[in-house]
N, C-alpha and C positions, 0 to 999 in steps of 0.2 A: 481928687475931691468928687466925691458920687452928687449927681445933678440930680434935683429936684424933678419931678412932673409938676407939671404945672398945676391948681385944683382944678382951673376952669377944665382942662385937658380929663383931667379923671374923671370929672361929671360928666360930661360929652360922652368918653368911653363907656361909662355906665347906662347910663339913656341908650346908647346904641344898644349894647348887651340887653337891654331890658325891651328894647322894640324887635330886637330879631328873634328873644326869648317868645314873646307873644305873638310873631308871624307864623314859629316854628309850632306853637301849642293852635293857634287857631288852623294851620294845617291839617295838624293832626285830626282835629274834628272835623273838621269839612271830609277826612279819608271816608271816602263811600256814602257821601252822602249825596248831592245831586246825583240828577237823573244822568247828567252826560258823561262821568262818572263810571256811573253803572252800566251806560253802555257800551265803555272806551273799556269795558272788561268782557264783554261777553266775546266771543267767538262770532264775527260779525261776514265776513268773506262767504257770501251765501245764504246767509242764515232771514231767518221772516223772524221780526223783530216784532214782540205784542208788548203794549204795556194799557194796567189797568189803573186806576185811582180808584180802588176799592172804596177809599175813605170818605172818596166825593161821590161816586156813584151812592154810596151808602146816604150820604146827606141828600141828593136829588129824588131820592124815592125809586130808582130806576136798579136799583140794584137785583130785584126780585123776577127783573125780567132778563136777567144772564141766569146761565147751565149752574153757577154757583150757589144760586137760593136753593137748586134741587140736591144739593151736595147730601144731607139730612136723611135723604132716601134710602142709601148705601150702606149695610149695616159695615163693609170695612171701614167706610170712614166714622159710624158712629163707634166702632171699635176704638178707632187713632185718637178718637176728641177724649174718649175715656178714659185712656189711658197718659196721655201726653197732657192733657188741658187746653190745648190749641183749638179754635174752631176756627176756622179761614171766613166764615159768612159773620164772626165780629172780630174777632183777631186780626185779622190780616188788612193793612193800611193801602200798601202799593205795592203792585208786581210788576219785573219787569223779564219777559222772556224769551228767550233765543232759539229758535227751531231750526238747528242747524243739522248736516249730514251726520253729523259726527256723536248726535246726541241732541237732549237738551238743557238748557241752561236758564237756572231763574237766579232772580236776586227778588227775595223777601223783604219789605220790612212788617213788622205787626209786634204782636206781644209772645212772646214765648219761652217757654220754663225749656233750659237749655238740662236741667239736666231730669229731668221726666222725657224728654229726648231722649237721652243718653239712654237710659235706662229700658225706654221701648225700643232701641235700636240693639241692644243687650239681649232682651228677651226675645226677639224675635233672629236670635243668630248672627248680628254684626256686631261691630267692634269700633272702639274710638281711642285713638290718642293723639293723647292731648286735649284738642277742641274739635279736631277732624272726626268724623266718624262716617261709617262705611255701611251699609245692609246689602241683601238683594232683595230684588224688586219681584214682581211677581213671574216674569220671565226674564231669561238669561241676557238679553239684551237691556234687561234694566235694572242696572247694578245704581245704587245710588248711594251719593258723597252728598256731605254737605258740612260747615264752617259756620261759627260764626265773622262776618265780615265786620259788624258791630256789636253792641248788644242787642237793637233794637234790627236788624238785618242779616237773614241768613242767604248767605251763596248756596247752591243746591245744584247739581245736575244729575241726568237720568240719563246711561247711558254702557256701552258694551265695556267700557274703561271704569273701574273700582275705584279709581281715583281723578274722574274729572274733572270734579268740580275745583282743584286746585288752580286749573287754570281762569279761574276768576281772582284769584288773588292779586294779581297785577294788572293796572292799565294798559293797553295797546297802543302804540306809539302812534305819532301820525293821520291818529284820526277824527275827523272832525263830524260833527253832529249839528252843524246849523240850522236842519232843516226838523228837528225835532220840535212838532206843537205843543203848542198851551192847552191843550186834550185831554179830557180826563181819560179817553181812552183812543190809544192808534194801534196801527201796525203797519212796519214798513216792509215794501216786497221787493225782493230784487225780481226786476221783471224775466228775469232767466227761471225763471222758478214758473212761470204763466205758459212755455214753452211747451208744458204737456199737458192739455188742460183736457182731456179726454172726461178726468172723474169730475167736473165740476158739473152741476145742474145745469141743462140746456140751457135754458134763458141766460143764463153769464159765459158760458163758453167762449161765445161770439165775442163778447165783449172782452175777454180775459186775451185773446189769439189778436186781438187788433192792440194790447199794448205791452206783445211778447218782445216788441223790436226794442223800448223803450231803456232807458238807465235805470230808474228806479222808482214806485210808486208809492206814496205814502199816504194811506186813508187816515180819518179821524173823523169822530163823535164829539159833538156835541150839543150843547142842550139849546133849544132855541120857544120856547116859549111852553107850550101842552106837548112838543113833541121833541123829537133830537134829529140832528141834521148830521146826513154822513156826507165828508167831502173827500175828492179826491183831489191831491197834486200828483202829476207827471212828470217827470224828469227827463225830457229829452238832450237829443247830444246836437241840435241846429233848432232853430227856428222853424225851419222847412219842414222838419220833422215833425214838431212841435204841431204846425198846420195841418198836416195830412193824420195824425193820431185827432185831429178836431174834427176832422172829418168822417172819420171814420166813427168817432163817438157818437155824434151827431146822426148819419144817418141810420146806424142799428138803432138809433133808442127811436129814430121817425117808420125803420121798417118793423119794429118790434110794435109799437102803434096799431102799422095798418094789417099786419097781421091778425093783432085781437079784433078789428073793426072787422075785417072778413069772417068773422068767427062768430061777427052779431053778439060779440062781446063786450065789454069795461073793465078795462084792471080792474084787478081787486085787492084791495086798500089791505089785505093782511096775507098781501103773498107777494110774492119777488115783482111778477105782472107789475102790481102798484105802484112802485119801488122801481124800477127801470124806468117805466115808461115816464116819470116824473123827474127825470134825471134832466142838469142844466149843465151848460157847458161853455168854458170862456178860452182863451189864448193869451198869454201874458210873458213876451218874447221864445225863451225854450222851456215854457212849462204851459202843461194845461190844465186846468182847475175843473173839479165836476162837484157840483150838486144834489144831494139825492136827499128828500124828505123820507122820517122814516116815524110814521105816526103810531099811536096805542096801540091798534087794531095788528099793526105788522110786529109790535115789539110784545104782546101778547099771545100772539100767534108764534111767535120764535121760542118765547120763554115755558108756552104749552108745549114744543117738539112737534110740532101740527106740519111744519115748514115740508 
């Protein structure tokens, strides 16, 4: 005699089926969507990690004072908007980018017509299939790939490999991003990369050589009343450590001071001078925290190229 299931048993069974159906579909759309996400994809073992809120910078008014309001300038790029329909200064929402040895690496999201893509990557001598497609770039080192990862988020890399940007398609095991801010705009350093600071502008050199020893440095922006506030966290590997990078912060921004003072000078409020010497500094067991105001006068002086 073939046994019953019970009803109560069948509903139970169904409810399960019906909640793991909706873990599995809410999955699926959470795929690429956070930022920690996007960066558990990029190539990160060395890499200087930028990310912008275009969308928020865009809402703050501050957006006209980044390299991107001058995008307009470039007749190639007013070539690409023409053709594509894309324009990065209102299409483009968030970027998040990977400046690694090996290449680099974005992950896009904004608005964009996937297949006026298609078809500028066509006319211009690459090729796509599928949804992958391939061009070169304007020299041989910059061959460029790029997917879409969503509809509203394209993977993108630039790079000596035709096919790099594949390696965005999957997350990176193992790794964690706690220390990622609420920022409309960062960039983290691995301080290995501060080791050869020869091409930096004098005035940061000093500063860049006193935190080559360090684990990792992570700056960010943000908005703080009429002006934006750049901070830095440090990442040392002891306490001890921790102390002697405060010290050393500390007294370049007090002998960068009395430098300008022997000079029978004053920062000035739209050049780095301003901007260092206004720099604060705390200790918060193996991290150290830096403060740097960065008012109109220096964020309109950066966005003229005057710098």
């Amino acid at each position: 005699m073939q046994r019953r299931i019970p009803p109560g048993l069948v509903i139970l069974l169904v409810a399960l089926a019906c909640s793991l159906a909706v873990f599995a579909v809410a999955r699926m759309r959470s795929h690429g969507r956070s930022l920690e996400d996007w960066a558990a994809r990029l190539p990160h073992e060395g890499a200087i990690l930028l990310y912008l809120d275009v969308e928020g910078l865009r809402r703050m008014g501050v957006l006209e004072w980044l390299a991107l309001s001058r995008l307009g300038e470039e007749p190639e790029y007013r070539a690409f908007v023409e053709q594509t329909g894309f324009d990065a200064r209102q299409d483009l929402r968030q970027a998040l980018v990977g400046f690694h040895p090996e290449g680099n690496f974005f992950l896009l999201r904004g608005r964009f017509d996937w297949e006026a893509l298609r078809r500028f990557v066509e006319r211009n001598g690459g090729s796509c299939y599928n949804s992958f497609c391939r061009v070169a770039g304007s020299l041989p080192e910059r061959r460029i790939s790029y997917f879409p990862l969503r509809p509203d988020v394209m993977a993108l890399a630039v790079s000596r490999d035709s096919s790099a940007a594949e390696r965005l398609q999957l997350r990176g095991r193992g790794v964690q991003f706690a220390w990622i801010p609420q920022a409309p705009v960062w960039a983290a350093i691995p301080s290995r990369r501060l080791a050869s600071a020869r091409e930096l502008p004098a005035g940061t050199r000093l500063f860049a050589e006193a935190l080559a020893e360090t684990e990792r440095l992570v700056f960010a922006l943000y908005p703080a009343g009429d002006r934006l506030e750049l901070r830095l966290e440090v990442s040392c590997s002891s306490a001890e450590q921790a102390g002697a990078v405060l010290r050393q912060l500390r007294g370049l921004t007090e002998a960068l001071r009395e430098l300008i003072a022997r000079e029978n000078k004053r920062p000035n409020p739209r050049d780095l001078s301003g901007v260092l010497t206004a720099g604060v500094f705390e200790q918060r067991g193996n991290r150290v925290l830096g403060t740097w105001p960065l008012g109109r006068p220096f964020l309109e002086s950066l966005a003229a190229g005057s710098m």
